[in-house]
BALOBA-1460 file (C-alpha; in Angstrom, 3 decimals):
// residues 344
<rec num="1" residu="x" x="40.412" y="-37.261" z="105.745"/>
<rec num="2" residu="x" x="39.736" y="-40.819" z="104.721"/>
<rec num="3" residu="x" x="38.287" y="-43.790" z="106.985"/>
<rec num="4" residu="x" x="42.033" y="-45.649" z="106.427"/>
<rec num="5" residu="x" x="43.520" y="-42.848" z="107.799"/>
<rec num="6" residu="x" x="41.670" y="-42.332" z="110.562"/>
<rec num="7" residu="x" x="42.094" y="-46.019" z="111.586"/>
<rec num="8" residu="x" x="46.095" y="-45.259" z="110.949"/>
<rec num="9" residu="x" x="45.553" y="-42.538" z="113.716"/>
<rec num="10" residu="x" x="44.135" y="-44.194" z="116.341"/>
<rec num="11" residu="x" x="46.305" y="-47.877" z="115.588"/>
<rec num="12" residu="x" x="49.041" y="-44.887" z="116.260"/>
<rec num="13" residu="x" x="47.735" y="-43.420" z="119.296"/>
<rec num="14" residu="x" x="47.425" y="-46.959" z="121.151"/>
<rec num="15" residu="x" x="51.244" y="-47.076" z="119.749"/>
<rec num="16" residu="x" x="52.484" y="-44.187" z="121.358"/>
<rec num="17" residu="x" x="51.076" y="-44.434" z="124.551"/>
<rec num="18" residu="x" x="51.990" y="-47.986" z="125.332"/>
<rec num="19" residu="x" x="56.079" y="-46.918" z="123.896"/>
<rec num="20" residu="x" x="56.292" y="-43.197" z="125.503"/>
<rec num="21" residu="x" x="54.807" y="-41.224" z="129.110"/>
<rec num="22" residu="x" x="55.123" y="-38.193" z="126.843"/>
<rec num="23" residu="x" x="51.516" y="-37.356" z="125.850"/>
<rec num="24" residu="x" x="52.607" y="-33.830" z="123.979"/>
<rec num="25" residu="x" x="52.946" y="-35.526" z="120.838"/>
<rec num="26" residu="x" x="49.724" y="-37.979" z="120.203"/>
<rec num="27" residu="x" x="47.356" y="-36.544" z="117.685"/>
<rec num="28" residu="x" x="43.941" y="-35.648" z="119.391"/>
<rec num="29" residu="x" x="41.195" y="-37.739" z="118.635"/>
<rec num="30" residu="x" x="37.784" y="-36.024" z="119.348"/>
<rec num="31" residu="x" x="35.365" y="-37.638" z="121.586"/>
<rec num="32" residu="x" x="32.042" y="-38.048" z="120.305"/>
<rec num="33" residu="x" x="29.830" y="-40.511" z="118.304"/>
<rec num="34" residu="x" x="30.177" y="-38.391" z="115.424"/>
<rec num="35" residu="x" x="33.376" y="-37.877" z="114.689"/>
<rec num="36" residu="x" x="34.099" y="-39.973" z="111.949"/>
<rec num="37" residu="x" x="31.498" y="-39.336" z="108.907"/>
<rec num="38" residu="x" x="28.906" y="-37.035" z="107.313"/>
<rec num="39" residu="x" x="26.282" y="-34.490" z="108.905"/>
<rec num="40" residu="x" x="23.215" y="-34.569" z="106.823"/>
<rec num="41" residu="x" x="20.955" y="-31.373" z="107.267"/>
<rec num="42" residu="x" x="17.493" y="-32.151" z="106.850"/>
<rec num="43" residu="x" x="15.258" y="-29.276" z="106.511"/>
<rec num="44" residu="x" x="12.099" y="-30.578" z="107.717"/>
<rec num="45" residu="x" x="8.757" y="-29.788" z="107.367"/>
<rec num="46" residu="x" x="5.818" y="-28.074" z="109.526"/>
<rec num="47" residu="x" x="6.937" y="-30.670" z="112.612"/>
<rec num="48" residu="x" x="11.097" y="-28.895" z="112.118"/>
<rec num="49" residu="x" x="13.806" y="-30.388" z="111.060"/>
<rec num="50" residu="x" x="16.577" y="-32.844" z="111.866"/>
<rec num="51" residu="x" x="20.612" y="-33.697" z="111.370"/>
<rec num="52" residu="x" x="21.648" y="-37.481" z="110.291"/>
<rec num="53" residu="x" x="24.579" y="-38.874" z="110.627"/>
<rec num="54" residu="x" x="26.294" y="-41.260" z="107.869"/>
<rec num="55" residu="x" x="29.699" y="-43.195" z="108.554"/>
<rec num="56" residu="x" x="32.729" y="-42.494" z="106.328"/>
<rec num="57" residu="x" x="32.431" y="-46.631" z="105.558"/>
<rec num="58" residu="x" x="28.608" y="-45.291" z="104.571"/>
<rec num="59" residu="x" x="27.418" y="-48.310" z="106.717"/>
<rec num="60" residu="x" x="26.068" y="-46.564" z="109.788"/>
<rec num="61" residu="x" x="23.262" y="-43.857" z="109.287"/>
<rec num="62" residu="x" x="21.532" y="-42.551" z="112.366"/>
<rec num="63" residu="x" x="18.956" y="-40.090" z="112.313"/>
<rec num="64" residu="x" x="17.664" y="-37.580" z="114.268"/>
<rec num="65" residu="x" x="20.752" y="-37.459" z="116.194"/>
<rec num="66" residu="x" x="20.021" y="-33.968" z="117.961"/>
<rec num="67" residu="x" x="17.151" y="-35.403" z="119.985"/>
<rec num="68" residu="x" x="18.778" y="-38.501" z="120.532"/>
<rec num="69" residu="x" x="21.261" y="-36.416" z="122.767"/>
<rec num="70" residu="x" x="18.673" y="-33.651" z="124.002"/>
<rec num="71" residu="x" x="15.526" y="-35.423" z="124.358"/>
<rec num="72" residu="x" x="12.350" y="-32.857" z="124.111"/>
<rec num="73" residu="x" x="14.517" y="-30.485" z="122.650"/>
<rec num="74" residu="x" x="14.272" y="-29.333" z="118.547"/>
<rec num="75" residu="x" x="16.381" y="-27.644" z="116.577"/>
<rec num="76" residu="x" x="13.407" y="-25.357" z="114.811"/>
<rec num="77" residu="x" x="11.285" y="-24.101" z="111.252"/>
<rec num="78" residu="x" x="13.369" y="-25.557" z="108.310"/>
<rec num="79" residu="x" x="16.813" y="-26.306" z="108.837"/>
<rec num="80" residu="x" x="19.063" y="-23.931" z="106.340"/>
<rec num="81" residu="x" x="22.683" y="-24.549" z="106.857"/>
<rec num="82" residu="x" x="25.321" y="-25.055" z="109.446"/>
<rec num="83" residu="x" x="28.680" y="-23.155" z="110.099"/>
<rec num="84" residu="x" x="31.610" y="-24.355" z="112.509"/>
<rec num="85" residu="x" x="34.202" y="-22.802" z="114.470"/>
<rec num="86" residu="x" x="36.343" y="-25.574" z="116.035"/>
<rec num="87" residu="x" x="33.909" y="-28.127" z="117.819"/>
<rec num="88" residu="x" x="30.923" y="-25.957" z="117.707"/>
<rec num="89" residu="x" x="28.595" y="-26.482" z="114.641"/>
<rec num="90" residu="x" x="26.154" y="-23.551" z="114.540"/>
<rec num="91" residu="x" x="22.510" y="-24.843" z="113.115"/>
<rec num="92" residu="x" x="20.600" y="-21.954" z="111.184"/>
<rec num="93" residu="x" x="16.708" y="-22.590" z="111.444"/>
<rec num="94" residu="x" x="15.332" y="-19.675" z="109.604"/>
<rec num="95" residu="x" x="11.437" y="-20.348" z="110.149"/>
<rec num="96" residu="x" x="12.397" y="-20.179" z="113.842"/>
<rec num="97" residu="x" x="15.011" y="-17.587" z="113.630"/>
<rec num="98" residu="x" x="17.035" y="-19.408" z="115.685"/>
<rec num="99" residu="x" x="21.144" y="-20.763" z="115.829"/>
<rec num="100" residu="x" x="20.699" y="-23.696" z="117.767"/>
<rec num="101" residu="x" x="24.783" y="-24.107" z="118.959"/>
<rec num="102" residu="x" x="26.268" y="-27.819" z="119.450"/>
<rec num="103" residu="x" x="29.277" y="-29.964" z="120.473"/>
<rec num="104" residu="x" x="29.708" y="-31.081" z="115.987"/>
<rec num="105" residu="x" x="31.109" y="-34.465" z="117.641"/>
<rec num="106" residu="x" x="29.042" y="-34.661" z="120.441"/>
<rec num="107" residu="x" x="25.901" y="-32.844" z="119.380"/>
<rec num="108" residu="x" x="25.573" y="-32.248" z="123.010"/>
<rec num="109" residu="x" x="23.391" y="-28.743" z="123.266"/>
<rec num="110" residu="x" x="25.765" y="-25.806" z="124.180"/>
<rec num="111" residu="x" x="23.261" y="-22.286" z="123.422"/>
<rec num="112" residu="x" x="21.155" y="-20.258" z="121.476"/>
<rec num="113" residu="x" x="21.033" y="-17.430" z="119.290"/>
<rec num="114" residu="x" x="17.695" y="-16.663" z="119.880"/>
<rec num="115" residu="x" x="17.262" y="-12.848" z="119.201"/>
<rec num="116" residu="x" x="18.344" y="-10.217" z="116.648"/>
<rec num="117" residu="x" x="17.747" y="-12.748" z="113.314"/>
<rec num="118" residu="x" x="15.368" y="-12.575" z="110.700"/>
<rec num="119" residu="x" x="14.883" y="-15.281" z="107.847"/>
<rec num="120" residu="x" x="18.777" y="-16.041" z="108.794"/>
<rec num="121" residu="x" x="20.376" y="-18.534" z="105.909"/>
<rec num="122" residu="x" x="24.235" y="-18.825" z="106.108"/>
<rec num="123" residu="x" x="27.225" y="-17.568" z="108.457"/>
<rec num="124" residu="x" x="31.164" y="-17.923" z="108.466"/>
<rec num="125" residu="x" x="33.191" y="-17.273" z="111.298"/>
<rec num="126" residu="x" x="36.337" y="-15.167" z="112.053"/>
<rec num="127" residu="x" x="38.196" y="-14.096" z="114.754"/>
<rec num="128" residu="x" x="35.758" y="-14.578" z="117.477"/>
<rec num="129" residu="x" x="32.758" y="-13.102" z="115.799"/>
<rec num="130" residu="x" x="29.741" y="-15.226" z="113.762"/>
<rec num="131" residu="x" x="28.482" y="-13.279" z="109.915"/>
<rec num="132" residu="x" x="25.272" y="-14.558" z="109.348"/>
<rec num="133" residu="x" x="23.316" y="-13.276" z="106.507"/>
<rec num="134" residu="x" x="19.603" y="-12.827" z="106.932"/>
<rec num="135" residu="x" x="16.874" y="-12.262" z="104.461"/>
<rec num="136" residu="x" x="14.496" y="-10.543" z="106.372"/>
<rec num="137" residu="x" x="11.100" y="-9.159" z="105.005"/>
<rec num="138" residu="x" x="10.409" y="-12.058" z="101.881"/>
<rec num="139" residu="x" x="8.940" y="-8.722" z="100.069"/>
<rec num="140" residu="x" x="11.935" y="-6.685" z="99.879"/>
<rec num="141" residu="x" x="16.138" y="-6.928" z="99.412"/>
<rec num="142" residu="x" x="16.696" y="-3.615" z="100.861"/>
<rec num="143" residu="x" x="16.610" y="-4.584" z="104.303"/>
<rec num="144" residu="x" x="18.687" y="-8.020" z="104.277"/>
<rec num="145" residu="x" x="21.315" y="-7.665" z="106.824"/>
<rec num="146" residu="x" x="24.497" y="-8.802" z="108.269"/>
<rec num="147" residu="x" x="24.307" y="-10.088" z="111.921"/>
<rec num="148" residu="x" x="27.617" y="-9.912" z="113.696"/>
<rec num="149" residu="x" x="27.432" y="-12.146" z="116.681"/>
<rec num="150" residu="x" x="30.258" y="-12.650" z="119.934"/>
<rec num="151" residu="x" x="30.449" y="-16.589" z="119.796"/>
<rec num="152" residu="x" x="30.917" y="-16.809" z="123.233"/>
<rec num="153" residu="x" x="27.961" y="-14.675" z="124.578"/>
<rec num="154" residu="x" x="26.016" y="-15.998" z="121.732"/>
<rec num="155" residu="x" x="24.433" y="-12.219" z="120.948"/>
<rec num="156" residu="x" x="23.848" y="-10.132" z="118.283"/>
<rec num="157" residu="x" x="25.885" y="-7.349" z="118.754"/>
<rec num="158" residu="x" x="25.566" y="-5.524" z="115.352"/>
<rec num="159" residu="x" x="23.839" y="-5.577" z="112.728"/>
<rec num="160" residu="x" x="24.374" y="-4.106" z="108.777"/>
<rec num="161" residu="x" x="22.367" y="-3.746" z="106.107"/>
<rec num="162" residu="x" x="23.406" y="-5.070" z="102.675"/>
<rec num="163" residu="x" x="21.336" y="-2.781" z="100.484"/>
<rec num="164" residu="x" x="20.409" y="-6.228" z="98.302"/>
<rec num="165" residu="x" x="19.568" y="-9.822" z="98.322"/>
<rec num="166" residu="x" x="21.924" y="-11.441" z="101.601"/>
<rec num="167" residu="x" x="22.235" y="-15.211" z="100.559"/>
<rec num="168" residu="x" x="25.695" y="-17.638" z="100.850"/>
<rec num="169" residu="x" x="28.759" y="-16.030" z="102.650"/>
<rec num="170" residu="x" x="32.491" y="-16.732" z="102.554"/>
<rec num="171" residu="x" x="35.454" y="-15.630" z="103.976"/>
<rec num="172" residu="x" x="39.154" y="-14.708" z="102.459"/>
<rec num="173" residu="x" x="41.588" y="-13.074" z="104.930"/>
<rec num="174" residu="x" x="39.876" y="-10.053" z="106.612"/>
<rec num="175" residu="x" x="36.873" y="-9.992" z="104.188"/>
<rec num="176" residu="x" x="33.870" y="-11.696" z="103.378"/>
<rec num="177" residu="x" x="31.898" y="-12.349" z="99.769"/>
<rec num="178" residu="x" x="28.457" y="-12.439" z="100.353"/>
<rec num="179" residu="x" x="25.878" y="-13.783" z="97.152"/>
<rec num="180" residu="x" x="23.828" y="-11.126" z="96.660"/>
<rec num="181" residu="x" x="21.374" y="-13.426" z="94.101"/>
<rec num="182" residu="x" x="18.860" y="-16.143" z="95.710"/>
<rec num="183" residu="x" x="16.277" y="-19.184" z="93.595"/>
<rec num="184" residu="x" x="18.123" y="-18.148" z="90.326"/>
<rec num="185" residu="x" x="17.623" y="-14.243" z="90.231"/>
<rec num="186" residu="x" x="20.402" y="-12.065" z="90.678"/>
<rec num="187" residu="x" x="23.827" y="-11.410" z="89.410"/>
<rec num="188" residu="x" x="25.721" y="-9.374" z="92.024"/>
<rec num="189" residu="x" x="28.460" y="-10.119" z="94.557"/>
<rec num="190" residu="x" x="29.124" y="-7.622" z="97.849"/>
<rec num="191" residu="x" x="32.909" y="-7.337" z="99.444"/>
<rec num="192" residu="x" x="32.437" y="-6.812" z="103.360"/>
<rec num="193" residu="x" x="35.366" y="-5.267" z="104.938"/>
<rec num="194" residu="x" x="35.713" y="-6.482" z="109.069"/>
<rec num="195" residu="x" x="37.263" y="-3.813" z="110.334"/>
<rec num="196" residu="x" x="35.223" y="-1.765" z="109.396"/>
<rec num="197" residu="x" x="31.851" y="-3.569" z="109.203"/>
<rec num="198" residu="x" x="30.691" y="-2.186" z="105.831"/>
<rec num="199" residu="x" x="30.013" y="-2.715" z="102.067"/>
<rec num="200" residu="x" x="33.026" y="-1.559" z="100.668"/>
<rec num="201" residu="x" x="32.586" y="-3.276" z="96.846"/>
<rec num="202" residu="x" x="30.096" y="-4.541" z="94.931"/>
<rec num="203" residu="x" x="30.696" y="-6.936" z="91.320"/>
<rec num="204" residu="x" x="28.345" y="-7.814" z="88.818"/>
<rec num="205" residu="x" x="28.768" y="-11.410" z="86.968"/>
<rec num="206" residu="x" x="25.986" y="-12.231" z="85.196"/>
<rec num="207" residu="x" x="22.147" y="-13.220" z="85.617"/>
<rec num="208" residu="x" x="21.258" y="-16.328" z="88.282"/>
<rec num="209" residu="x" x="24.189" y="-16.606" z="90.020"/>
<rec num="210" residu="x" x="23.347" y="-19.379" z="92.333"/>
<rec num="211" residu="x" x="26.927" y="-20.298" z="93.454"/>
<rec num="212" residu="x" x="29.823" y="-19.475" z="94.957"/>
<rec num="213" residu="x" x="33.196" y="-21.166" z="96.746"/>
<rec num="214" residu="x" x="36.752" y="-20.051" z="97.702"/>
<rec num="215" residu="x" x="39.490" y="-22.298" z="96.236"/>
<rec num="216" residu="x" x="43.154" y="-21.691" z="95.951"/>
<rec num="217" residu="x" x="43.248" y="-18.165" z="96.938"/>
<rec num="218" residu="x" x="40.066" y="-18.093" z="94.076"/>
<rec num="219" residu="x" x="36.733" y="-17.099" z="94.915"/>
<rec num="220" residu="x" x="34.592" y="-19.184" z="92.436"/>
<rec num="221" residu="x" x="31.418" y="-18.195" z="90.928"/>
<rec num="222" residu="x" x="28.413" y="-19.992" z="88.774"/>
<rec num="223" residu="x" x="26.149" y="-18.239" z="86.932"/>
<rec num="224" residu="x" x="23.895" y="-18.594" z="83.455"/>
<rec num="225" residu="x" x="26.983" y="-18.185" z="81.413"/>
<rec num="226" residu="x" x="29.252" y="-20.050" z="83.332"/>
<rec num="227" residu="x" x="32.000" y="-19.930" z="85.941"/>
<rec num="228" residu="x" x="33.669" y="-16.638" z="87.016"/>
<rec num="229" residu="x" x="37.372" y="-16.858" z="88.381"/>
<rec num="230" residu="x" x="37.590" y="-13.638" z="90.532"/>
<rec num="231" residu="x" x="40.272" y="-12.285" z="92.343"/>
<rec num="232" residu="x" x="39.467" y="-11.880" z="96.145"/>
<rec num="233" residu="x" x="42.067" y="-9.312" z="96.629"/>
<rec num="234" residu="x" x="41.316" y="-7.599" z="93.675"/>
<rec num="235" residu="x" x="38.137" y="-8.171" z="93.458"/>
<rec num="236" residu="x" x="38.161" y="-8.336" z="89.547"/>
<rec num="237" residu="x" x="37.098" y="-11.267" z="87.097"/>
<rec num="238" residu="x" x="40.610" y="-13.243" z="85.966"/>
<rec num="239" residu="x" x="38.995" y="-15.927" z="83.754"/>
<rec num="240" residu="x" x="36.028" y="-17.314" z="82.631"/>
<rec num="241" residu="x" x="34.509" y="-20.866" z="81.751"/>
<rec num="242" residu="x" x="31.642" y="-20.933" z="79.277"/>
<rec num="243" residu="x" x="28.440" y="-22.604" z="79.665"/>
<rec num="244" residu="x" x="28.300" y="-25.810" z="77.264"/>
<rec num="245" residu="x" x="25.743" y="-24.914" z="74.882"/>
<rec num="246" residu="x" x="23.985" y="-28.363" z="75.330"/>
<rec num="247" residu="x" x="22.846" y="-27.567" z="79.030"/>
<rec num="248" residu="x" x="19.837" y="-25.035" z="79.551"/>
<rec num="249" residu="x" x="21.015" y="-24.705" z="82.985"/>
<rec num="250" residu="x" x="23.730" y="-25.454" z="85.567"/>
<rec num="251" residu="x" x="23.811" y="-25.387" z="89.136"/>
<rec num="252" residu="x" x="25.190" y="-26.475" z="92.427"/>
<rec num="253" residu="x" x="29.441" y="-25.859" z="91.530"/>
<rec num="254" residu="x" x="31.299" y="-27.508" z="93.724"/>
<rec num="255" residu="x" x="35.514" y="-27.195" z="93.684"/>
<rec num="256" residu="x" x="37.887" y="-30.057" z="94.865"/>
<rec num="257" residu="x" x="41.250" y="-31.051" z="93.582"/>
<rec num="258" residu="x" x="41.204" y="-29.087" z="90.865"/>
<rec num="259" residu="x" x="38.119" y="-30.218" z="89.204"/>
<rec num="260" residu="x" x="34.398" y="-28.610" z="88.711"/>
<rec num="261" residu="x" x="31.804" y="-30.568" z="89.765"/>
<rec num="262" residu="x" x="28.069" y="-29.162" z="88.977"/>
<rec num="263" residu="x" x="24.337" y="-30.261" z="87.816"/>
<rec num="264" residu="x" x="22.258" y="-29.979" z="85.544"/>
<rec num="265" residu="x" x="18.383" y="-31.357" z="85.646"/>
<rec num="266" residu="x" x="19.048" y="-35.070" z="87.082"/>
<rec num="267" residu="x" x="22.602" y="-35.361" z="86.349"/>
<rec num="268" residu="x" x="26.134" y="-34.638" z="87.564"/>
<rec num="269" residu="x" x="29.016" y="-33.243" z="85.250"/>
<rec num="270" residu="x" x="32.859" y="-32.573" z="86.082"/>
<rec num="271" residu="x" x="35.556" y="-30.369" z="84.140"/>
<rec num="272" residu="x" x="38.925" y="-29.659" z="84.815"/>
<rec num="273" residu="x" x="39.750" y="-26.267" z="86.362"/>
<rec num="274" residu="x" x="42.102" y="-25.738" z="83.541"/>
<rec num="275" residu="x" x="38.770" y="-25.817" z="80.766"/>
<rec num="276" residu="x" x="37.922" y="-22.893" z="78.623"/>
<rec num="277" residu="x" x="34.021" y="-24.486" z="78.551"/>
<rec num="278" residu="x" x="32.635" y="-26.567" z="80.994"/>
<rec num="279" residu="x" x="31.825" y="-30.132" z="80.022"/>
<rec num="280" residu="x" x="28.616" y="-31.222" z="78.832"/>
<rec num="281" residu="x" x="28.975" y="-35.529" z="79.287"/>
<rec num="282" residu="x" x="27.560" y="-36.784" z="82.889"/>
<rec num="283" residu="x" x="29.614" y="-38.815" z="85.035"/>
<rec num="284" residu="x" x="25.639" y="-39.869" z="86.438"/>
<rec num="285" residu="x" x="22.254" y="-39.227" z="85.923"/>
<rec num="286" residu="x" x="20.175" y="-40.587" z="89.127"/>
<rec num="287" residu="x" x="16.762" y="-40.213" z="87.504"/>
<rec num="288" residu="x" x="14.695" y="-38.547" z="90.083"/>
<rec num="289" residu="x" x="10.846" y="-37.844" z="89.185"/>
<rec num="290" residu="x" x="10.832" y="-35.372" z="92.049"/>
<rec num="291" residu="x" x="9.361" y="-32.014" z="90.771"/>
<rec num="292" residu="x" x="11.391" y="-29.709" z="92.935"/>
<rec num="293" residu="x" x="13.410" y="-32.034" z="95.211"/>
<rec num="294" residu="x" x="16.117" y="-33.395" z="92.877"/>
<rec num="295" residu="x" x="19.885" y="-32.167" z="93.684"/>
<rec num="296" residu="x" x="18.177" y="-30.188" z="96.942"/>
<rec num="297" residu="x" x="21.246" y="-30.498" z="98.443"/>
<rec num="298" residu="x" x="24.840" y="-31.677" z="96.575"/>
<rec num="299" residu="x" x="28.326" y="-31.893" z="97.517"/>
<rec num="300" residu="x" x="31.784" y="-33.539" z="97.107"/>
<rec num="301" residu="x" x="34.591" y="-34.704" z="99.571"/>
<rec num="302" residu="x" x="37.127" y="-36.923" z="99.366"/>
<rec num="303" residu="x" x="36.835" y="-38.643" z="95.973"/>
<rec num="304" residu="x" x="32.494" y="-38.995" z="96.696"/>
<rec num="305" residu="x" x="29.842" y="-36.984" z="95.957"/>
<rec num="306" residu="x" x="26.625" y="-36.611" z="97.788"/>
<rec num="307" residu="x" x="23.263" y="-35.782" z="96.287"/>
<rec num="308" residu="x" x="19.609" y="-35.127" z="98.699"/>
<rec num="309" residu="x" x="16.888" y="-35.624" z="97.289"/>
<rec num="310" residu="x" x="13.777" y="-34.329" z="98.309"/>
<rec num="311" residu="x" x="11.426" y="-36.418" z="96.926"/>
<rec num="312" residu="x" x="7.743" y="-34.986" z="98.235"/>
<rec num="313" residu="x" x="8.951" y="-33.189" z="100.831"/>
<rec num="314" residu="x" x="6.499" y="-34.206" z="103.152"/>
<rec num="315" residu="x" x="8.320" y="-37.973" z="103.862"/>
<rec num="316" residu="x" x="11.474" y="-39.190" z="104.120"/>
<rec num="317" residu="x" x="14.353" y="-37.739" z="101.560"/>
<rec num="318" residu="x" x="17.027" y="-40.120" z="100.450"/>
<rec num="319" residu="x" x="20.828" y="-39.559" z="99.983"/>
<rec num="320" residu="x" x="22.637" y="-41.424" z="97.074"/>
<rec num="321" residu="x" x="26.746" y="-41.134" z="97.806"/>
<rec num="322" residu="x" x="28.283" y="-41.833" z="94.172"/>
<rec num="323" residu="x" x="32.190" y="-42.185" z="93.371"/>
<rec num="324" residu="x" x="33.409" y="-39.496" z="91.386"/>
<rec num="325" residu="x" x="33.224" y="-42.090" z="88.263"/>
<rec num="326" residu="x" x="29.770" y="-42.355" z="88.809"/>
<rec num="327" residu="x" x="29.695" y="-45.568" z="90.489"/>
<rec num="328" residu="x" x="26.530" y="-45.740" z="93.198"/>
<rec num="329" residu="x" x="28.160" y="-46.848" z="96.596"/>
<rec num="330" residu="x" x="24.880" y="-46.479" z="98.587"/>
<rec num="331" residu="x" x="21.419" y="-44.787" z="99.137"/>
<rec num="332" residu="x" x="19.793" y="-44.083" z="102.204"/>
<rec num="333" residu="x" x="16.310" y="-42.682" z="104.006"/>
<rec num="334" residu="x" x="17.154" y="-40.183" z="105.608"/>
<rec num="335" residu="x" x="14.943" y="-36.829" z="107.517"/>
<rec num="336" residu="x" x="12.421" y="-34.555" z="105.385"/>
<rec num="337" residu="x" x="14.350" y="-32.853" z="102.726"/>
<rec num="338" residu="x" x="17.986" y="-33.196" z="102.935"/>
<rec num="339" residu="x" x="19.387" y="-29.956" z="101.940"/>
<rec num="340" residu="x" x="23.016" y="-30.104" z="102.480"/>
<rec num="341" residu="x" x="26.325" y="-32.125" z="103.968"/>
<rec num="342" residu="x" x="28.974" y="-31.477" z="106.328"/>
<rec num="343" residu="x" x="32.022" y="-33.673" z="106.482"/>
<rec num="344" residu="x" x="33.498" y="-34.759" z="110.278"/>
């Protein structure tokens, strides 16, 4: 949701409740400093990480915004991703193996998951229950693992092994997709049934698979030849989008009102869903001289996409929020290697 309709939300709610006693009807406005805007995860360094906070106007940036709220309080060992479930953002810090659970508009501090994890990187949420993958020993795939945890107890109360690499997770009705490929090796995709907590499929695309997003009743894949269309029900590959021979590489796909969005090297590149080869003109190139820090994290919302940057990795990253034309609408300092977004 846009910053104009936001404000038309709350001009409303003053509206209602000066014309009506009936309080059924007004639209619920969270409380909370960060309601309206972007999370930034920072993944830190040696000294942990740290979550900005960016206004939808792009105007406001706060860091550090956990321990502003819970003073002598951190959220752990490189930051890795967050998951919601209604007003509870769940912050993964797998060099701690710790969740660190918050109020998202609040941040106030809620709980831990502080036991049963191991190198965890990404979770989902359904029905009550948390799927968070974890990588476990760095030496081995064969014992990544699922852990299943009660949301409300905050425990581990299962865990199940993968049999491969356990990297990004999704959801589609009663299963989950989980990216069995991690830093641009593997080519397989695992089908988790929840009812019956197992591995029921696996799918091979093809070599460094290093994305993967449900659209449209889609479940969208990138890999080195391209983008996979694949059936979630079926679990079968419909279509496929070729690789422009000009790029060596592309990474980072993205999905949102029916376009591609995706990088290669320093720049951005979009394509219609509806292309038989991906496109191979930028909409921006941002020049970064970092050597393993540009694109660390990259997303899109609402007609703007978001790049981190890690720069060094041992100062402050920046974020640069372009339109989806390419236009540069602002750039700002933000924690230690800004990894990913998270839109309020």
């Amino acid at each position: 949701m846009n910053t104009y309709s936001k404000l038309f939300l709350l001009v409303l709610s003053v509206f209602l409740i000066s014309c009506s006693d009936d309080d059924d009807n007004l639209p619920v406005i969270p409380d909370g400093d960060y309601f309206d805007g972007t999370l930034i995860l920072n993944e830190g360094g040696s000294a942990g990480g740290s979550v900005s906070f960016l206004s939808s106007d792009l105007q406001q940036l706060s860091n550090s915004i956990f321990e502003e709220v819970n003073p002598n309080t951190g959220l752990g060992l490189f930051l890795q991703s967050i998951f919601f479930d209604d007003d509870k953002a769940f912050i993964i810090a797998n060099g701690s193996n710790l969740i660190t659970v918050v109020n998202r508009y609040t941040f106030e501090l809620l709980g831990n998951v502080d036991a049963g994890l191991s190198v965890p990187r990404f979770g989902t949420v359904h029905n009550g229950k948390a799927y968070v993958t974890n990588l476990a020993a760095f030496d081995s795939d064969q014992d990544d693992f699922i852990a299943i945890i009660d949301i409300e107890t905050l425990e581990v109360e299962e865990t199940v092994v993968v049999g491969a690499v356990a990297e990004h997770i999704v959801s589609f009705n009663d299963d989950l997709f989980i990216q069995n490929a991690a830093f641009g090796f593997g080519n397989q995709i695992s089908k988790f049934n929840i009812a019956s907590s197992s591995i029921t499929e696996t799918l091979q695309v093809s070599s460094g698979l290093n994305s993967m997003q449900v659209y449209n009743q889609s479940l969208y894949t990138l890999d080195s030849e391209g983008v996979k269309v694949i059936n979630p029900s079926t679990f079968t590959v419909e279509n496929q989008i070729a690789k422009p021979e000009g790029l060596e590489s592309v990474n980072n796909l993205r999905v949102e009102n029916d376009q591609f969005y995706y990088t290669s090297g320093t720049a951005a590149y979009t394509s219609p869903t509806s292309a038989t080869e991906l496109f191979s003109e930028f909409i921006f190139d941002y020049g970064s001289t970092s050597t393993f820090g540009s694109f660390y994290g990259f997303e899109v919302n609402d007609d703007r996409i978001y790049v981190g940057d890690a720069g060094d990795f041992a100062s402050n990253g920046s974020v640069f929020v372009y339109s989806i034309t390419g236009e540069l609408l602002t750039e700002k300092a933000v924690g230690i290697a800004p990894n990913s977004f998270y839109f309020q």
